[in-house]
C-alpha positions as a LaTeX table, in Angstrom:
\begin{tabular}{lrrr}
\hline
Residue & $x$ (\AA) & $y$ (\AA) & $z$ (\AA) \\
\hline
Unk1 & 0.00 & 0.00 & 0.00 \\
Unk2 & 1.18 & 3.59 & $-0.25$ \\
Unk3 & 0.48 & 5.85 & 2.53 \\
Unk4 & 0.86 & 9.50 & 1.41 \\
Unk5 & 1.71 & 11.46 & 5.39 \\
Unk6 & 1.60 & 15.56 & 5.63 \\
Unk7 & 3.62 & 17.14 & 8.40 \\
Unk8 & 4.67 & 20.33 & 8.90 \\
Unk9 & 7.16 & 18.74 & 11.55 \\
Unk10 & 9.88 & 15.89 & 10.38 \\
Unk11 & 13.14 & 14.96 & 11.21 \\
Unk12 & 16.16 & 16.64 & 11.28 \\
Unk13 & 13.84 & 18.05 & 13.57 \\
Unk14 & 13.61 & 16.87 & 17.00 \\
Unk15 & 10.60 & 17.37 & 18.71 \\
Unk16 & 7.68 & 14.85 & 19.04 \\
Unk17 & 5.67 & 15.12 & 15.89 \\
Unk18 & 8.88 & 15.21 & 13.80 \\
Unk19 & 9.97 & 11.98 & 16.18 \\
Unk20 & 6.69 & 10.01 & 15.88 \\
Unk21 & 6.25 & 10.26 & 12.47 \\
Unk22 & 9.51 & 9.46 & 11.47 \\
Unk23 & 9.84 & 6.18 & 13.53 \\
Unk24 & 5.93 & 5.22 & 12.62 \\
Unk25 & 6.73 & 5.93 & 8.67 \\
Unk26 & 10.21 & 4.14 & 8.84 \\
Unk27 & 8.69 & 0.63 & 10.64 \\
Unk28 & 5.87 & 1.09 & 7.59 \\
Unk29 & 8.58 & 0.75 & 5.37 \\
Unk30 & 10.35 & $-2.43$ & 6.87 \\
Unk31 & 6.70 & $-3.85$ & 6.44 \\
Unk32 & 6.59 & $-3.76$ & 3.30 \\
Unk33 & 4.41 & 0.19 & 2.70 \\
Unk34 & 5.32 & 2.87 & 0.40 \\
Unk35 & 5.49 & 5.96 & 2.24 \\
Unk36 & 5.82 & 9.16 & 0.81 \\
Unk37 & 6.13 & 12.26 & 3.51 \\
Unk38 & 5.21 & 16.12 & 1.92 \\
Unk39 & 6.79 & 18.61 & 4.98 \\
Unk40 & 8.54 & 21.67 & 4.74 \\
Unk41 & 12.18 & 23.15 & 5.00 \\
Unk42 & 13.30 & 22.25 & 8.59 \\
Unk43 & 12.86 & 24.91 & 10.37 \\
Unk44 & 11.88 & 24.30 & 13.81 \\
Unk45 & 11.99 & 25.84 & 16.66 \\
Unk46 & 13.55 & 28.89 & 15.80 \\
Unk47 & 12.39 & 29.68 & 12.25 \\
Unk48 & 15.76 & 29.33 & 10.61 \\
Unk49 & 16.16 & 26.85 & 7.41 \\
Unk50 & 18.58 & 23.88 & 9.06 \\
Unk51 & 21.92 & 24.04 & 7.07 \\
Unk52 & 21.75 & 22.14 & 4.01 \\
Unk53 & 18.52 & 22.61 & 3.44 \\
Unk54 & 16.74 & 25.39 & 1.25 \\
Unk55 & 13.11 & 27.04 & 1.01 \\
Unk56 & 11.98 & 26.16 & $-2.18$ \\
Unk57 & 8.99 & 25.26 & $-4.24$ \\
Unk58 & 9.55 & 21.66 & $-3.82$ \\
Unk59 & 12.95 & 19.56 & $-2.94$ \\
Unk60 & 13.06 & 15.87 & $-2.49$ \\
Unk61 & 14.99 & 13.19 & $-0.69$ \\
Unk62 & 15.16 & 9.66 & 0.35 \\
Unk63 & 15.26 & 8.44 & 4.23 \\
Unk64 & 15.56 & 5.52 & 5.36 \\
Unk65 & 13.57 & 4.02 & 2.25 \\
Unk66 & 10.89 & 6.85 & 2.69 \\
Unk67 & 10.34 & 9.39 & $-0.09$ \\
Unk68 & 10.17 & 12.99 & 1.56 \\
Unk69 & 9.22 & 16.32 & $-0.59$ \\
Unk70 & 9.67 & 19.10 & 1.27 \\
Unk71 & 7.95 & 22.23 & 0.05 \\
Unk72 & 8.08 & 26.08 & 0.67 \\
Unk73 & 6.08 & 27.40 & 2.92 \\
Unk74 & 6.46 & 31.20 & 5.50 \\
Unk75 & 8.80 & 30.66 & 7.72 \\
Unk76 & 8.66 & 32.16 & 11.27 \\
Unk77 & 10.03 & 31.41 & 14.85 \\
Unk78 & 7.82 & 29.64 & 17.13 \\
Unk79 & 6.77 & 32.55 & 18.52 \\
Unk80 & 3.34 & 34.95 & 17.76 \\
Unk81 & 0.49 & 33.75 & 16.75 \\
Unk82 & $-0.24$ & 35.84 & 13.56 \\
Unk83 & 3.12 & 34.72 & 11.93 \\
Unk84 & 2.30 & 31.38 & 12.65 \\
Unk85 & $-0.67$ & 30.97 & 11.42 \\
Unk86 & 0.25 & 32.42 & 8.36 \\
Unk87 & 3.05 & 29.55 & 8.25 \\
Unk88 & 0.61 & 26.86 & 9.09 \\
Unk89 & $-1.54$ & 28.47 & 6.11 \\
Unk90 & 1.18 & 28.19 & 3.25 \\
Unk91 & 1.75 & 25.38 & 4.16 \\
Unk92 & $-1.59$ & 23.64 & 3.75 \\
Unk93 & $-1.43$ & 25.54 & 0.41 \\
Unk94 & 1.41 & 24.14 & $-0.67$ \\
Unk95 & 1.13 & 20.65 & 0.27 \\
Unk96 & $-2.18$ & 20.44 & $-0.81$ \\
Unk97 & $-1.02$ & 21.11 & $-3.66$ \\
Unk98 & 2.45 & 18.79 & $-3.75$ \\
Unk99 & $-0.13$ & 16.19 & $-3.13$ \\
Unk100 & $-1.72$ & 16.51 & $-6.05$ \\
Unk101 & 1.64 & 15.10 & $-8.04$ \\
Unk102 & 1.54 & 11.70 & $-5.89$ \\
Unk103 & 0.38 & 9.10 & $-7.77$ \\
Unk104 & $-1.47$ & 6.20 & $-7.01$ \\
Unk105 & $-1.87$ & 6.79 & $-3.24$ \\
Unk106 & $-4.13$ & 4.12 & $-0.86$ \\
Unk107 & $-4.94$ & 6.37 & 2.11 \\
Unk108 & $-3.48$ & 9.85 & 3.23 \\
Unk109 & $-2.51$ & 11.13 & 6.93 \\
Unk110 & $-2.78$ & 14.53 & 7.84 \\
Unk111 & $-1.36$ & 15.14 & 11.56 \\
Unk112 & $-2.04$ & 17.96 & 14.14 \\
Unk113 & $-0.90$ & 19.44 & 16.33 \\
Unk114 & $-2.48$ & 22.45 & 14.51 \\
Unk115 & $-5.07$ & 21.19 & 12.33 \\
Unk116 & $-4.47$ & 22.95 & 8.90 \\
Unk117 & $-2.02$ & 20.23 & 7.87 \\
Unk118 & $-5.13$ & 17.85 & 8.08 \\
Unk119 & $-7.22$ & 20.39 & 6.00 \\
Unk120 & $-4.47$ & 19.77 & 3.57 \\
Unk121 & $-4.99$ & 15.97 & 4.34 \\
Unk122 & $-8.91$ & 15.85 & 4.18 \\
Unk123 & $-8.63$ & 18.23 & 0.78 \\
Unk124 & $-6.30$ & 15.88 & $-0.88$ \\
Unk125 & $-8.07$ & 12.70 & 0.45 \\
Unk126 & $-11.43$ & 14.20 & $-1.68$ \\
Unk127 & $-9.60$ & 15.33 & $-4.43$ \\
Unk128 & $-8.16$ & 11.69 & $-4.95$ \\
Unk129 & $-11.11$ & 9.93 & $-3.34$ \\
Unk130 & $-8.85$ & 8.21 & $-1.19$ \\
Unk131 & $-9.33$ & 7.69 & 2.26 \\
Unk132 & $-7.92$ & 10.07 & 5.20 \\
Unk133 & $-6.72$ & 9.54 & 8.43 \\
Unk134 & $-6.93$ & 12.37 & 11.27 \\
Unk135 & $-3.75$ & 11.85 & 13.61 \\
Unk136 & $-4.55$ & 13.91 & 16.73 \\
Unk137 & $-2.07$ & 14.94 & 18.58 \\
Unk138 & $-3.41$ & 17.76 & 20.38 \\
Unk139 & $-7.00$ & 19.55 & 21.14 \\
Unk140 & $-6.34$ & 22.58 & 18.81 \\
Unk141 & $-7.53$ & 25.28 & 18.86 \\
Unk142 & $-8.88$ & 24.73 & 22.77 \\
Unk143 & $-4.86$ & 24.91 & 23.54 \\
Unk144 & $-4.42$ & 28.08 & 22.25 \\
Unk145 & $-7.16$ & 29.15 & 24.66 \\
Unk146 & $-5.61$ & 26.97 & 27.81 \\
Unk147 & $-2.00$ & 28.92 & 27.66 \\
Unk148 & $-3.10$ & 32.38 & 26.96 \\
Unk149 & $-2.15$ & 33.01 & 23.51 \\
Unk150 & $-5.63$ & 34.16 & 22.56 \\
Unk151 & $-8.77$ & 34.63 & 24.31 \\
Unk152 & $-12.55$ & 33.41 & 23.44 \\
Unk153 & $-13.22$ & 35.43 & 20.01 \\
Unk154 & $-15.12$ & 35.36 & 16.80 \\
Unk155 & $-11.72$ & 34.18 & 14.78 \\
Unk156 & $-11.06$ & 31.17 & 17.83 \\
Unk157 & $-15.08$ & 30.10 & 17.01 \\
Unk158 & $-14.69$ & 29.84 & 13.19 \\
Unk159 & $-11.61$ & 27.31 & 14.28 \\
Unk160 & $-13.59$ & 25.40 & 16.28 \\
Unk161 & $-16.28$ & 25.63 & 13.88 \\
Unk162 & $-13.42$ & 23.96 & 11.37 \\
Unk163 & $-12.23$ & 21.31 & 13.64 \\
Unk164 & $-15.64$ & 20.07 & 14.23 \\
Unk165 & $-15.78$ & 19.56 & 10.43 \\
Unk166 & $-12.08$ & 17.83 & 9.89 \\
Unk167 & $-13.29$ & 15.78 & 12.70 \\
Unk168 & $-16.72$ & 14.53 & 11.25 \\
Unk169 & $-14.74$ & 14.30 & 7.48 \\
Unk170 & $-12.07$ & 12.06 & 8.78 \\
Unk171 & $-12.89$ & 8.47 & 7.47 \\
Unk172 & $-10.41$ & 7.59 & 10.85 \\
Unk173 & $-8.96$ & 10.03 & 13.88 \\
Unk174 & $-5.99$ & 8.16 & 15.40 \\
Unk175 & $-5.49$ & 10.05 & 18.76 \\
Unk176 & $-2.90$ & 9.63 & 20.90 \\
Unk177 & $-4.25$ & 9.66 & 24.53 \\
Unk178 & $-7.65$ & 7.30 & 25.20 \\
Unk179 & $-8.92$ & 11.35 & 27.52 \\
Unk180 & $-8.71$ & 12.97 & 23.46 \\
Unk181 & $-11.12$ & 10.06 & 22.14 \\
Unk182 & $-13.33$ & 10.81 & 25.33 \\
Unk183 & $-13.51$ & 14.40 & 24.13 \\
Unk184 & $-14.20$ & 13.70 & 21.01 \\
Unk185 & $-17.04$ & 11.66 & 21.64 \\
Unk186 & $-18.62$ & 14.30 & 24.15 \\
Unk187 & $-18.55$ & 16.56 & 21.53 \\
Unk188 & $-20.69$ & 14.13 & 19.35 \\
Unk189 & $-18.18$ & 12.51 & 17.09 \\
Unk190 & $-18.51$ & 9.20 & 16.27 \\
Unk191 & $-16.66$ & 7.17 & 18.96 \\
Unk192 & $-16.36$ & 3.85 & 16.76 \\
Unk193 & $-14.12$ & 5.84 & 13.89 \\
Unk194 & $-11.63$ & 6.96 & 17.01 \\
Unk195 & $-8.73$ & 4.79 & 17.56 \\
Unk196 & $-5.78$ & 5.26 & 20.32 \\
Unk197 & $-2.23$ & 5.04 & 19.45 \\
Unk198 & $-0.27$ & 6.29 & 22.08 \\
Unk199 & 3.16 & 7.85 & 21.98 \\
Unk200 & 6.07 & 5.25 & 22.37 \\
Unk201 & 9.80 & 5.13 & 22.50 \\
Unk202 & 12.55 & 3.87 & 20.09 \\
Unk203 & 14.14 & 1.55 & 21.69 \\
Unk204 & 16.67 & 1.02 & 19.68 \\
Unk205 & 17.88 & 4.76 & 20.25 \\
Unk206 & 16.51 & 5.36 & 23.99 \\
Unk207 & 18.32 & 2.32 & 26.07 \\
Unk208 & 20.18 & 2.58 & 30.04 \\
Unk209 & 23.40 & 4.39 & 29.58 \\
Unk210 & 25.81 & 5.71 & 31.68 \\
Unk211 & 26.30 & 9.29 & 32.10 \\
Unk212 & 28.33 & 10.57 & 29.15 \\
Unk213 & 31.77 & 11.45 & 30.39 \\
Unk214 & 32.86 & 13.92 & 28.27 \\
Unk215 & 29.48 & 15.87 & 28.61 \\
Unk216 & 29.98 & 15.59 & 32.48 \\
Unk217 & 33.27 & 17.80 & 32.07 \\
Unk218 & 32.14 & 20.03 & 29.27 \\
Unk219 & 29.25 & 21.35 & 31.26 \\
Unk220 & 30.84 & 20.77 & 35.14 \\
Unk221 & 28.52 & 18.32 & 36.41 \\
Unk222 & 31.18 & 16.20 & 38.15 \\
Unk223 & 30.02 & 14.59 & 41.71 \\
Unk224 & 26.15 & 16.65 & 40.46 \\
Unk225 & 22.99 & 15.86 & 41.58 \\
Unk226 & 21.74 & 16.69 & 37.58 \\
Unk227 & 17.59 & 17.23 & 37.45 \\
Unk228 & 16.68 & 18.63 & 33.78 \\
Unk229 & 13.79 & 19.79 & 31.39 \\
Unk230 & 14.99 & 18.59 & 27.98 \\
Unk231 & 12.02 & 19.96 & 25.13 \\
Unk232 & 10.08 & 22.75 & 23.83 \\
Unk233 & 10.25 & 25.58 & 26.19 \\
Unk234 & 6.70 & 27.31 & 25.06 \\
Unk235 & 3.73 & 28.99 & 27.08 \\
Unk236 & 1.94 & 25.58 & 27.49 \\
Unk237 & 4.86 & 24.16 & 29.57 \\
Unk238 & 5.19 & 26.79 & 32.63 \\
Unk239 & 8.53 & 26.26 & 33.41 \\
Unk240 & 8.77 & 29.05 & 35.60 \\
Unk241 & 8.19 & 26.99 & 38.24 \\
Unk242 & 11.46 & 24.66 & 37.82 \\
Unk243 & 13.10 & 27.95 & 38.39 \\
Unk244 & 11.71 & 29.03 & 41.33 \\
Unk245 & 12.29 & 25.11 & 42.89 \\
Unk246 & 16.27 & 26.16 & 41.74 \\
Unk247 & 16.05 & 29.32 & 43.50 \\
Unk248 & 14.82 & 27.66 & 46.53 \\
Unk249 & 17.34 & 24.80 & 46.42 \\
Unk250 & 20.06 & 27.25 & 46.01 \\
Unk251 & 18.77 & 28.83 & 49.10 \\
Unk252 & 19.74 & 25.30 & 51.22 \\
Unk253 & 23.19 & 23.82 & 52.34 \\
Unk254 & 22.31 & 20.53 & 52.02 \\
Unk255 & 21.57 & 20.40 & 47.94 \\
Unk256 & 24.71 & 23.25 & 46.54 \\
Unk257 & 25.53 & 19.24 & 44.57 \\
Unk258 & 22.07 & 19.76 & 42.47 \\
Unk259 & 22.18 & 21.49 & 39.20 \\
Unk260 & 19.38 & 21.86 & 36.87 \\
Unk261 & 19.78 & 21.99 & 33.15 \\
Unk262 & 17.15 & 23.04 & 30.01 \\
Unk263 & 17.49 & 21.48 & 26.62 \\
Unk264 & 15.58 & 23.08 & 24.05 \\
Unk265 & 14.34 & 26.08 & 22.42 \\
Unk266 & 11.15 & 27.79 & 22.43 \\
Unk267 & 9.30 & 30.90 & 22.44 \\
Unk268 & 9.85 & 31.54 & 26.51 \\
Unk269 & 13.79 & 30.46 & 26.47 \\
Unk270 & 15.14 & 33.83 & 25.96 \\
Unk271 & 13.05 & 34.89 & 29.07 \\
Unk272 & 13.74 & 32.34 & 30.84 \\
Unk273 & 17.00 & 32.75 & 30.30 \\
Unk274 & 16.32 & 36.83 & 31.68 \\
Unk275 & 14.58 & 35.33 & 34.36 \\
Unk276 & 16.77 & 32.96 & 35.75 \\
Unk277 & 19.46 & 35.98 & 35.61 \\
Unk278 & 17.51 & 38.14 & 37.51 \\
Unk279 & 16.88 & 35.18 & 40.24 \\
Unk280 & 20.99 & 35.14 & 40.28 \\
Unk281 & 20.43 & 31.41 & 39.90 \\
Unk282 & 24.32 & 29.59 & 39.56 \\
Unk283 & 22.74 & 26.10 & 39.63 \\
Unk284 & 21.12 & 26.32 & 36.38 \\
Unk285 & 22.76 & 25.23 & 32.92 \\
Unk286 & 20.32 & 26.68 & 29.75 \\
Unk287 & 21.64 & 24.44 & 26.60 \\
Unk288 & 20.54 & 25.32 & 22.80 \\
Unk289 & 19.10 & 22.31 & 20.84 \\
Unk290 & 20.92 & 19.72 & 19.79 \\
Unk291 & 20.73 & 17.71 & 16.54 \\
Unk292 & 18.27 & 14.14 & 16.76 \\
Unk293 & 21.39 & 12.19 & 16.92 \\
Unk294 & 22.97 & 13.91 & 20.19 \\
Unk295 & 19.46 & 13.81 & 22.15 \\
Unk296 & 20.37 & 10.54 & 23.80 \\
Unk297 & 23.60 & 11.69 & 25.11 \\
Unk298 & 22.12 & 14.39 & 27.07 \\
Unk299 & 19.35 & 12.57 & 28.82 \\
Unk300 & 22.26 & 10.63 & 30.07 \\
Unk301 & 22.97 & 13.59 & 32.08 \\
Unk302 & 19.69 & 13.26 & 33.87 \\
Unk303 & 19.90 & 11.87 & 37.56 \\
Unk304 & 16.22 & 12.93 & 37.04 \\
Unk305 & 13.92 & 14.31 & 34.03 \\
Unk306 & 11.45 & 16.80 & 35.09 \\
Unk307 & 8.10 & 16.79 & 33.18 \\
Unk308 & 6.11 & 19.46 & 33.26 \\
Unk309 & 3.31 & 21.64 & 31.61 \\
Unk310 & 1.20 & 24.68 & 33.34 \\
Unk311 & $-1.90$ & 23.87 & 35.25 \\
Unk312 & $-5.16$ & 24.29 & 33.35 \\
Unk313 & $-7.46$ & 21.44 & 32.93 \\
Unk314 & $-6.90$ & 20.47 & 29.14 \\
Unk315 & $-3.81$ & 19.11 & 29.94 \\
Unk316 & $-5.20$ & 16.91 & 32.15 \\
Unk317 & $-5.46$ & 14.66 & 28.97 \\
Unk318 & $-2.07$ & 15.07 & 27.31 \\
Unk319 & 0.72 & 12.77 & 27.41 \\
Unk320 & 3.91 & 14.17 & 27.09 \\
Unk321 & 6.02 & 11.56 & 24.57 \\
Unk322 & 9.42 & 12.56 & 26.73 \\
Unk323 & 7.77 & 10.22 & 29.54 \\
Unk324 & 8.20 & 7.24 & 27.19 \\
Unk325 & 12.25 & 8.22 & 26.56 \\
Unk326 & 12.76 & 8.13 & 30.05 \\
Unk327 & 11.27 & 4.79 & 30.75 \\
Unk328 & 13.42 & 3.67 & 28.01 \\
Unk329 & 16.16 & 5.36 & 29.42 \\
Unk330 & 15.83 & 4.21 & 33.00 \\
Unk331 & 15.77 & 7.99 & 34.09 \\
Unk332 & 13.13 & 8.57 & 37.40 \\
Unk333 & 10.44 & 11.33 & 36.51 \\
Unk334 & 9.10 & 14.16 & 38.52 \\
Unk335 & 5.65 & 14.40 & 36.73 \\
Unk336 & 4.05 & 17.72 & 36.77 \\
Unk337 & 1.33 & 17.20 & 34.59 \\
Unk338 & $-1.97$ & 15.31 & 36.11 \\
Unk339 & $-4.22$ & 13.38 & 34.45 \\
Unk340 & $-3.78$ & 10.54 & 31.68 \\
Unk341 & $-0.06$ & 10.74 & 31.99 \\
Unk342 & 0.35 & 10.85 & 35.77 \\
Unk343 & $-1.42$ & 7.65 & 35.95 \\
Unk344 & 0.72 & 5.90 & 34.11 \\
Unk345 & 3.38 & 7.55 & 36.28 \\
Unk346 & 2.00 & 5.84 & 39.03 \\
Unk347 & 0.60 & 2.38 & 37.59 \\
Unk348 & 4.18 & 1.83 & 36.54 \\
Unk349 & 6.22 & 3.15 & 39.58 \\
Unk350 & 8.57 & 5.09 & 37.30 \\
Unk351 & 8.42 & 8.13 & 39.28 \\
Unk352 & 6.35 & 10.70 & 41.57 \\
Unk353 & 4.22 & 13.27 & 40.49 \\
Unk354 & 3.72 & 16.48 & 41.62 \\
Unk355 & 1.13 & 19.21 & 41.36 \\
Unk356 & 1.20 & 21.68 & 38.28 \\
Unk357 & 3.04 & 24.97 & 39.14 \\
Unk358 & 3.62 & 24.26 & 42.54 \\
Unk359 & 6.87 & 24.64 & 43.13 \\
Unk360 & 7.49 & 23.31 & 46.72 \\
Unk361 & 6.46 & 20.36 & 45.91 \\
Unk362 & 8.46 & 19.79 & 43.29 \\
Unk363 & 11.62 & 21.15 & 45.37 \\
Unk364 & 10.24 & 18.29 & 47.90 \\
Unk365 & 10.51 & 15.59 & 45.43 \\
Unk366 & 13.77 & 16.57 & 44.31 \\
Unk367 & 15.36 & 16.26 & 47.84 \\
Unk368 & 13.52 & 12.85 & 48.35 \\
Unk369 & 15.27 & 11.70 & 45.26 \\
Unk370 & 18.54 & 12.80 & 46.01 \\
Unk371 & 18.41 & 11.65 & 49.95 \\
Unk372 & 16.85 & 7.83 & 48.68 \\
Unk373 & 18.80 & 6.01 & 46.90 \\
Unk374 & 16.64 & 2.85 & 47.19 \\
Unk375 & 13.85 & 4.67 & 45.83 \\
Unk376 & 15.68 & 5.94 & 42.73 \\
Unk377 & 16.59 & 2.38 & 42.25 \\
Unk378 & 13.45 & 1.00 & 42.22 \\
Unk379 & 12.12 & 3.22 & 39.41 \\
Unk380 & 15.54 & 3.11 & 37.36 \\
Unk381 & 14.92 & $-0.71$ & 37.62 \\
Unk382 & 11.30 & $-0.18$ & 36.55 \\
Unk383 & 11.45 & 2.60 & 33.26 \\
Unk384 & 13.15 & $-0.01$ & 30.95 \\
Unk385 & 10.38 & $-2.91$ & 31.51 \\
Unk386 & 7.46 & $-0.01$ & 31.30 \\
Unk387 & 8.99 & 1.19 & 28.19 \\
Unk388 & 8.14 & $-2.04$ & 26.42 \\
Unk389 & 5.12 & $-1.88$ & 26.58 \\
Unk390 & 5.17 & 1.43 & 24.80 \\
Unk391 & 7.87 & 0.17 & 22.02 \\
Unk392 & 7.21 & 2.40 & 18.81 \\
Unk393 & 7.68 & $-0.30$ & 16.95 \\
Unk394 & 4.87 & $-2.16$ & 17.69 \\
Unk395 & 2.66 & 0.90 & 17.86 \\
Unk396 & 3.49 & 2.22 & 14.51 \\
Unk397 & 2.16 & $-1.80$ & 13.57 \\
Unk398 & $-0.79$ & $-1.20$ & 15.07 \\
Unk399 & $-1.27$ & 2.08 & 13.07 \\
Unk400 & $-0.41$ & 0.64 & 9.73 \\
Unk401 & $-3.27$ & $-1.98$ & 10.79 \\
Unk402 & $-5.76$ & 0.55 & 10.91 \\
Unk403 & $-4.70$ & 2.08 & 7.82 \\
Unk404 & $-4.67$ & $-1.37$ & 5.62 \\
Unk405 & $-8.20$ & $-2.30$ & 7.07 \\
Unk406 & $-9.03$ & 1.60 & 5.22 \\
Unk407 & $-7.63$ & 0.54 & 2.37 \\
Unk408 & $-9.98$ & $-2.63$ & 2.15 \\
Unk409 & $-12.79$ & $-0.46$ & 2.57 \\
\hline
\end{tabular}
C-alpha cells in the first residue's frame, strides 16, 4: 500500500511530531508500505532553514527508504500567533497542492498538532477519493485558549467551527491519549471511527546508559545531583516553576551538589533565560538544541527528568512523549502534569508526580530523590520494563493496521 503522510514537523527536527512520524513511517517501510512524507524546510523551533537545506517550491529526498518532498512554505520562529498561522496556512497551500503530483496513493494522513495540515490531508483525500486519516495529537484550537495566547473570540469560534468539520470528514482520527477520544465523543463525534495510538519510545535509540563522560566535564557536572527539562520551552509548559524550585534549592546547604539543566528552544527560552538571571540562579545550565542524533547523550545527564506543563485542565489529557524516553532510558520522573499521563506515572512506579506549578512540591521531590537512593533504584529498575510496553515499533504496527483495514474499505 502507499500511505501518502503531511507534516509540517519531520526529522532533522527533534521534537515529538517530527519523532513520531519518522519512527511510525520508517517501521511502515520495513513492512513492506510505500510511504511518501510532503513537509517543509526544517525549520523548527527557531524559524531558521537547518543548514543544508533550502526554502523552495519543492525539494526531495530519500530516508531511510521513505520518499520525503519538502515544500516552501512562510517561515517564522515559534513565537506569535499571527506569523504562525500564516506559516501553518502556506503550508496547507502548498502541500495540498504537492499532493496533487503523488500518484497512485491508498490512504493519506494529515497530523495535528495544529489542524491545517489535516485540511491539507482531508482536501487531498477528496480530491483523490482516497481515504484520510486524522492523527490527533493535540486539542487545537482549545490549547491556544488553555496557555493564553488568545482569548474566546469570533476568529477562535470559526476554528472550532473547522475542527468540528475535519473531525466529522475524517474516514479515521488516530489520537494519541484514550482522555482525546473521550472528548471527542462528548462533543458528538462518532466514537467507533476513534482509535488510540499512544506515543512510544525507540528503543533502539533510547536504552540505560551511563552518564556521558565527556558531557559531564564540558558542562561541570562532576560529583552533580543533575535534574533537567529537555524539550520545547513554550507557554503551554510553565517552566517558571522549575526555576523558582532552583532558586529555593540554592537557598539550602544541604543540595549546593544539584544542578538543573534546560534542553531546548522555544518561544519563553530567551526569558527564561532573563529570568533565571535576575533570580541570580548559579545552579542552572540553559543548553541550545541539539541535533536528533545527540538527544540521547544528554538525557544521560539526567539523575532525574522533570516533566512538566502549566496547570489548566486540558492538559489533564495530554501525554507528554518525553515520559516514554525516560522509561526507556531508565531515568526517574518528577511528573508535573496530572491526568492521563500521571497515571501511568503511578501504575508503573517510574516516578512521583507532583502538582502543576507548585513549586514546593516539586523542590520536595527533588530532595527525596537525592536523599533515597533505594527509591531511585526502584524506578531506574522499573522505566526499561514499562517502556516495552510502549515500544514504537509495535505501535506504529498497530497504526499501519488501521490504515490497511481503510484501504480494504
Amino acid at each position: 500500500m502507499h500511505i501518502l503522510f503531511l507534516t509540517d514537523n519531520f526529522p532533522p527536527e527533534v521534537n515529538a511530531p517530527a519523532s513520531r512520524t519518522f519512527e511510525h513511517c520508517r517501521e511502515w517501510v520495513r513492512e513492506g508500505a510505500q510511504v511518501t512524507v510532503i513537509t517543509c524546510a526544517p525549520n523548527f523551533p527557531k524559524g531558521a532553514v537547518f543548514e543544508g537545506y533550502h526554502n523552495r517550491l519543492w525539494q526531495s529526498e530519500t530516508v531511510e527508504g521513505i520518499r520525503v518532498i519538502r515544500v516552501w512554505s512562510y517561515i517564522t520562529a515559534n513565537e506569535g500567533f499571527v506569523k504562525r498561522i500564516l506559516d501553518y496556512l502556506s503550508f496547507m497551500a502548498t502541500a495540498t497542492v504537492a499532493a496533487l503530483f503523488v500518484r497512485r496513493v491508498d490512504v493519506v494522513v494529515g497530523t495535528s498538532p495544529q489542524f491545517f495540515t489535516a485540511c491539507a490531508a482531508w482536501a487531498t483525500g477528496m480530491l483523490k477519493r482516497r481515504p484520510w486519516v486524522f492523527e490527533l495529537r493535540d486539542l487545537w484550537p482549545e490549547s491556544i485558549k488553555a496557555v493564553g495566547a488568545m482569548q474566546d473570540s469570533a476568529a477562535i469560534r470559526l476554528l472550532e467551527r473547522i475542527e468540528l468539520f475535519l473531525y466529522r470528514k475524517a474516514d479515521r482520527i488516530v489520537a494519541v491519549t484514550h482522555a482525546f477520544k473521550d472528548t471527542l465523543a462528548r462533543r458528538g463525534i462518532d466514537s467507533a471511527k476513534i482509535e488510540v495510538v499512544t506515543n512510544g519510545v525507540d528503543l533502539g535509540n533510547f536504552r540505560p546508559m551511563p552518564k556521558d563522560p565527556a558531557l559531564v566535564r564540558e558542562l561541570d557536572l562532576e560529583g552533580c545531583f543533575v535534574a533537567g527539562y529537555i524539550g520545547t520551552h513554550g507557554m503551554a509548559h510553565g517552566l517558571e516553576t522549575l526555576l523558582e524550585a532552583a532558586a529555593s534549592l540554592q537557598r539550602r546547604p544541604d543540595t549546593q551538589d544539584v544542578r538543573l539543566i534546560f534542553l531546548g528552544h522555544g518561544a519563553e527560552k530567551a526569558a527564561l533565560v532573563a529570568l533565571s538571571e535576575r533570580m541570580g540562579l548559579s545552579n542552572v545550565l540553559f543548553i541550545d538544541s541539539v541535533p536528533k542524533s545527540e538527544v540521547a547523550r544528554y538525557w544521560s545527564l539526567l539523575d532525574v527528568s522533570i516533566i512538566h506543563l502549566r496547570k489548566t485542565d486540558l492538559f489533564d489529557s495530554v501525554i507528554p512523549s518525553k515520559l516514554f524516553e525516560c522509561m526507556g532510558m531508565a531515568i526517574p520522573v518528577l511528573h508535573g502534569v496530572p491526568g492521563e499521563s500521571a497515571e501511568i506515572v503511578r501504575r508503573e512506579d517510574v516516578g512521583e508526580v507532583f502538582e502543576s506549578s507548585n513549586a514546593a512540591q516539586l523542590e520536595t521531590a527533588l530532595v527525596r530523590l537525592r536523599t533515597e537512593p533505594e527509591r531511585m533504584a526502584r524506578y531506574r529498575l522499573n522505566g526499561p520494563v514499562a517502556g516495552r510496553k510502549y515500544n514504537r515499533t509495535d505501535l506504529a504496527h498497530k497504526m499501519l493496521e488501521i490504515l490497511k483495514k481503510l484501504q480494504r474499505r
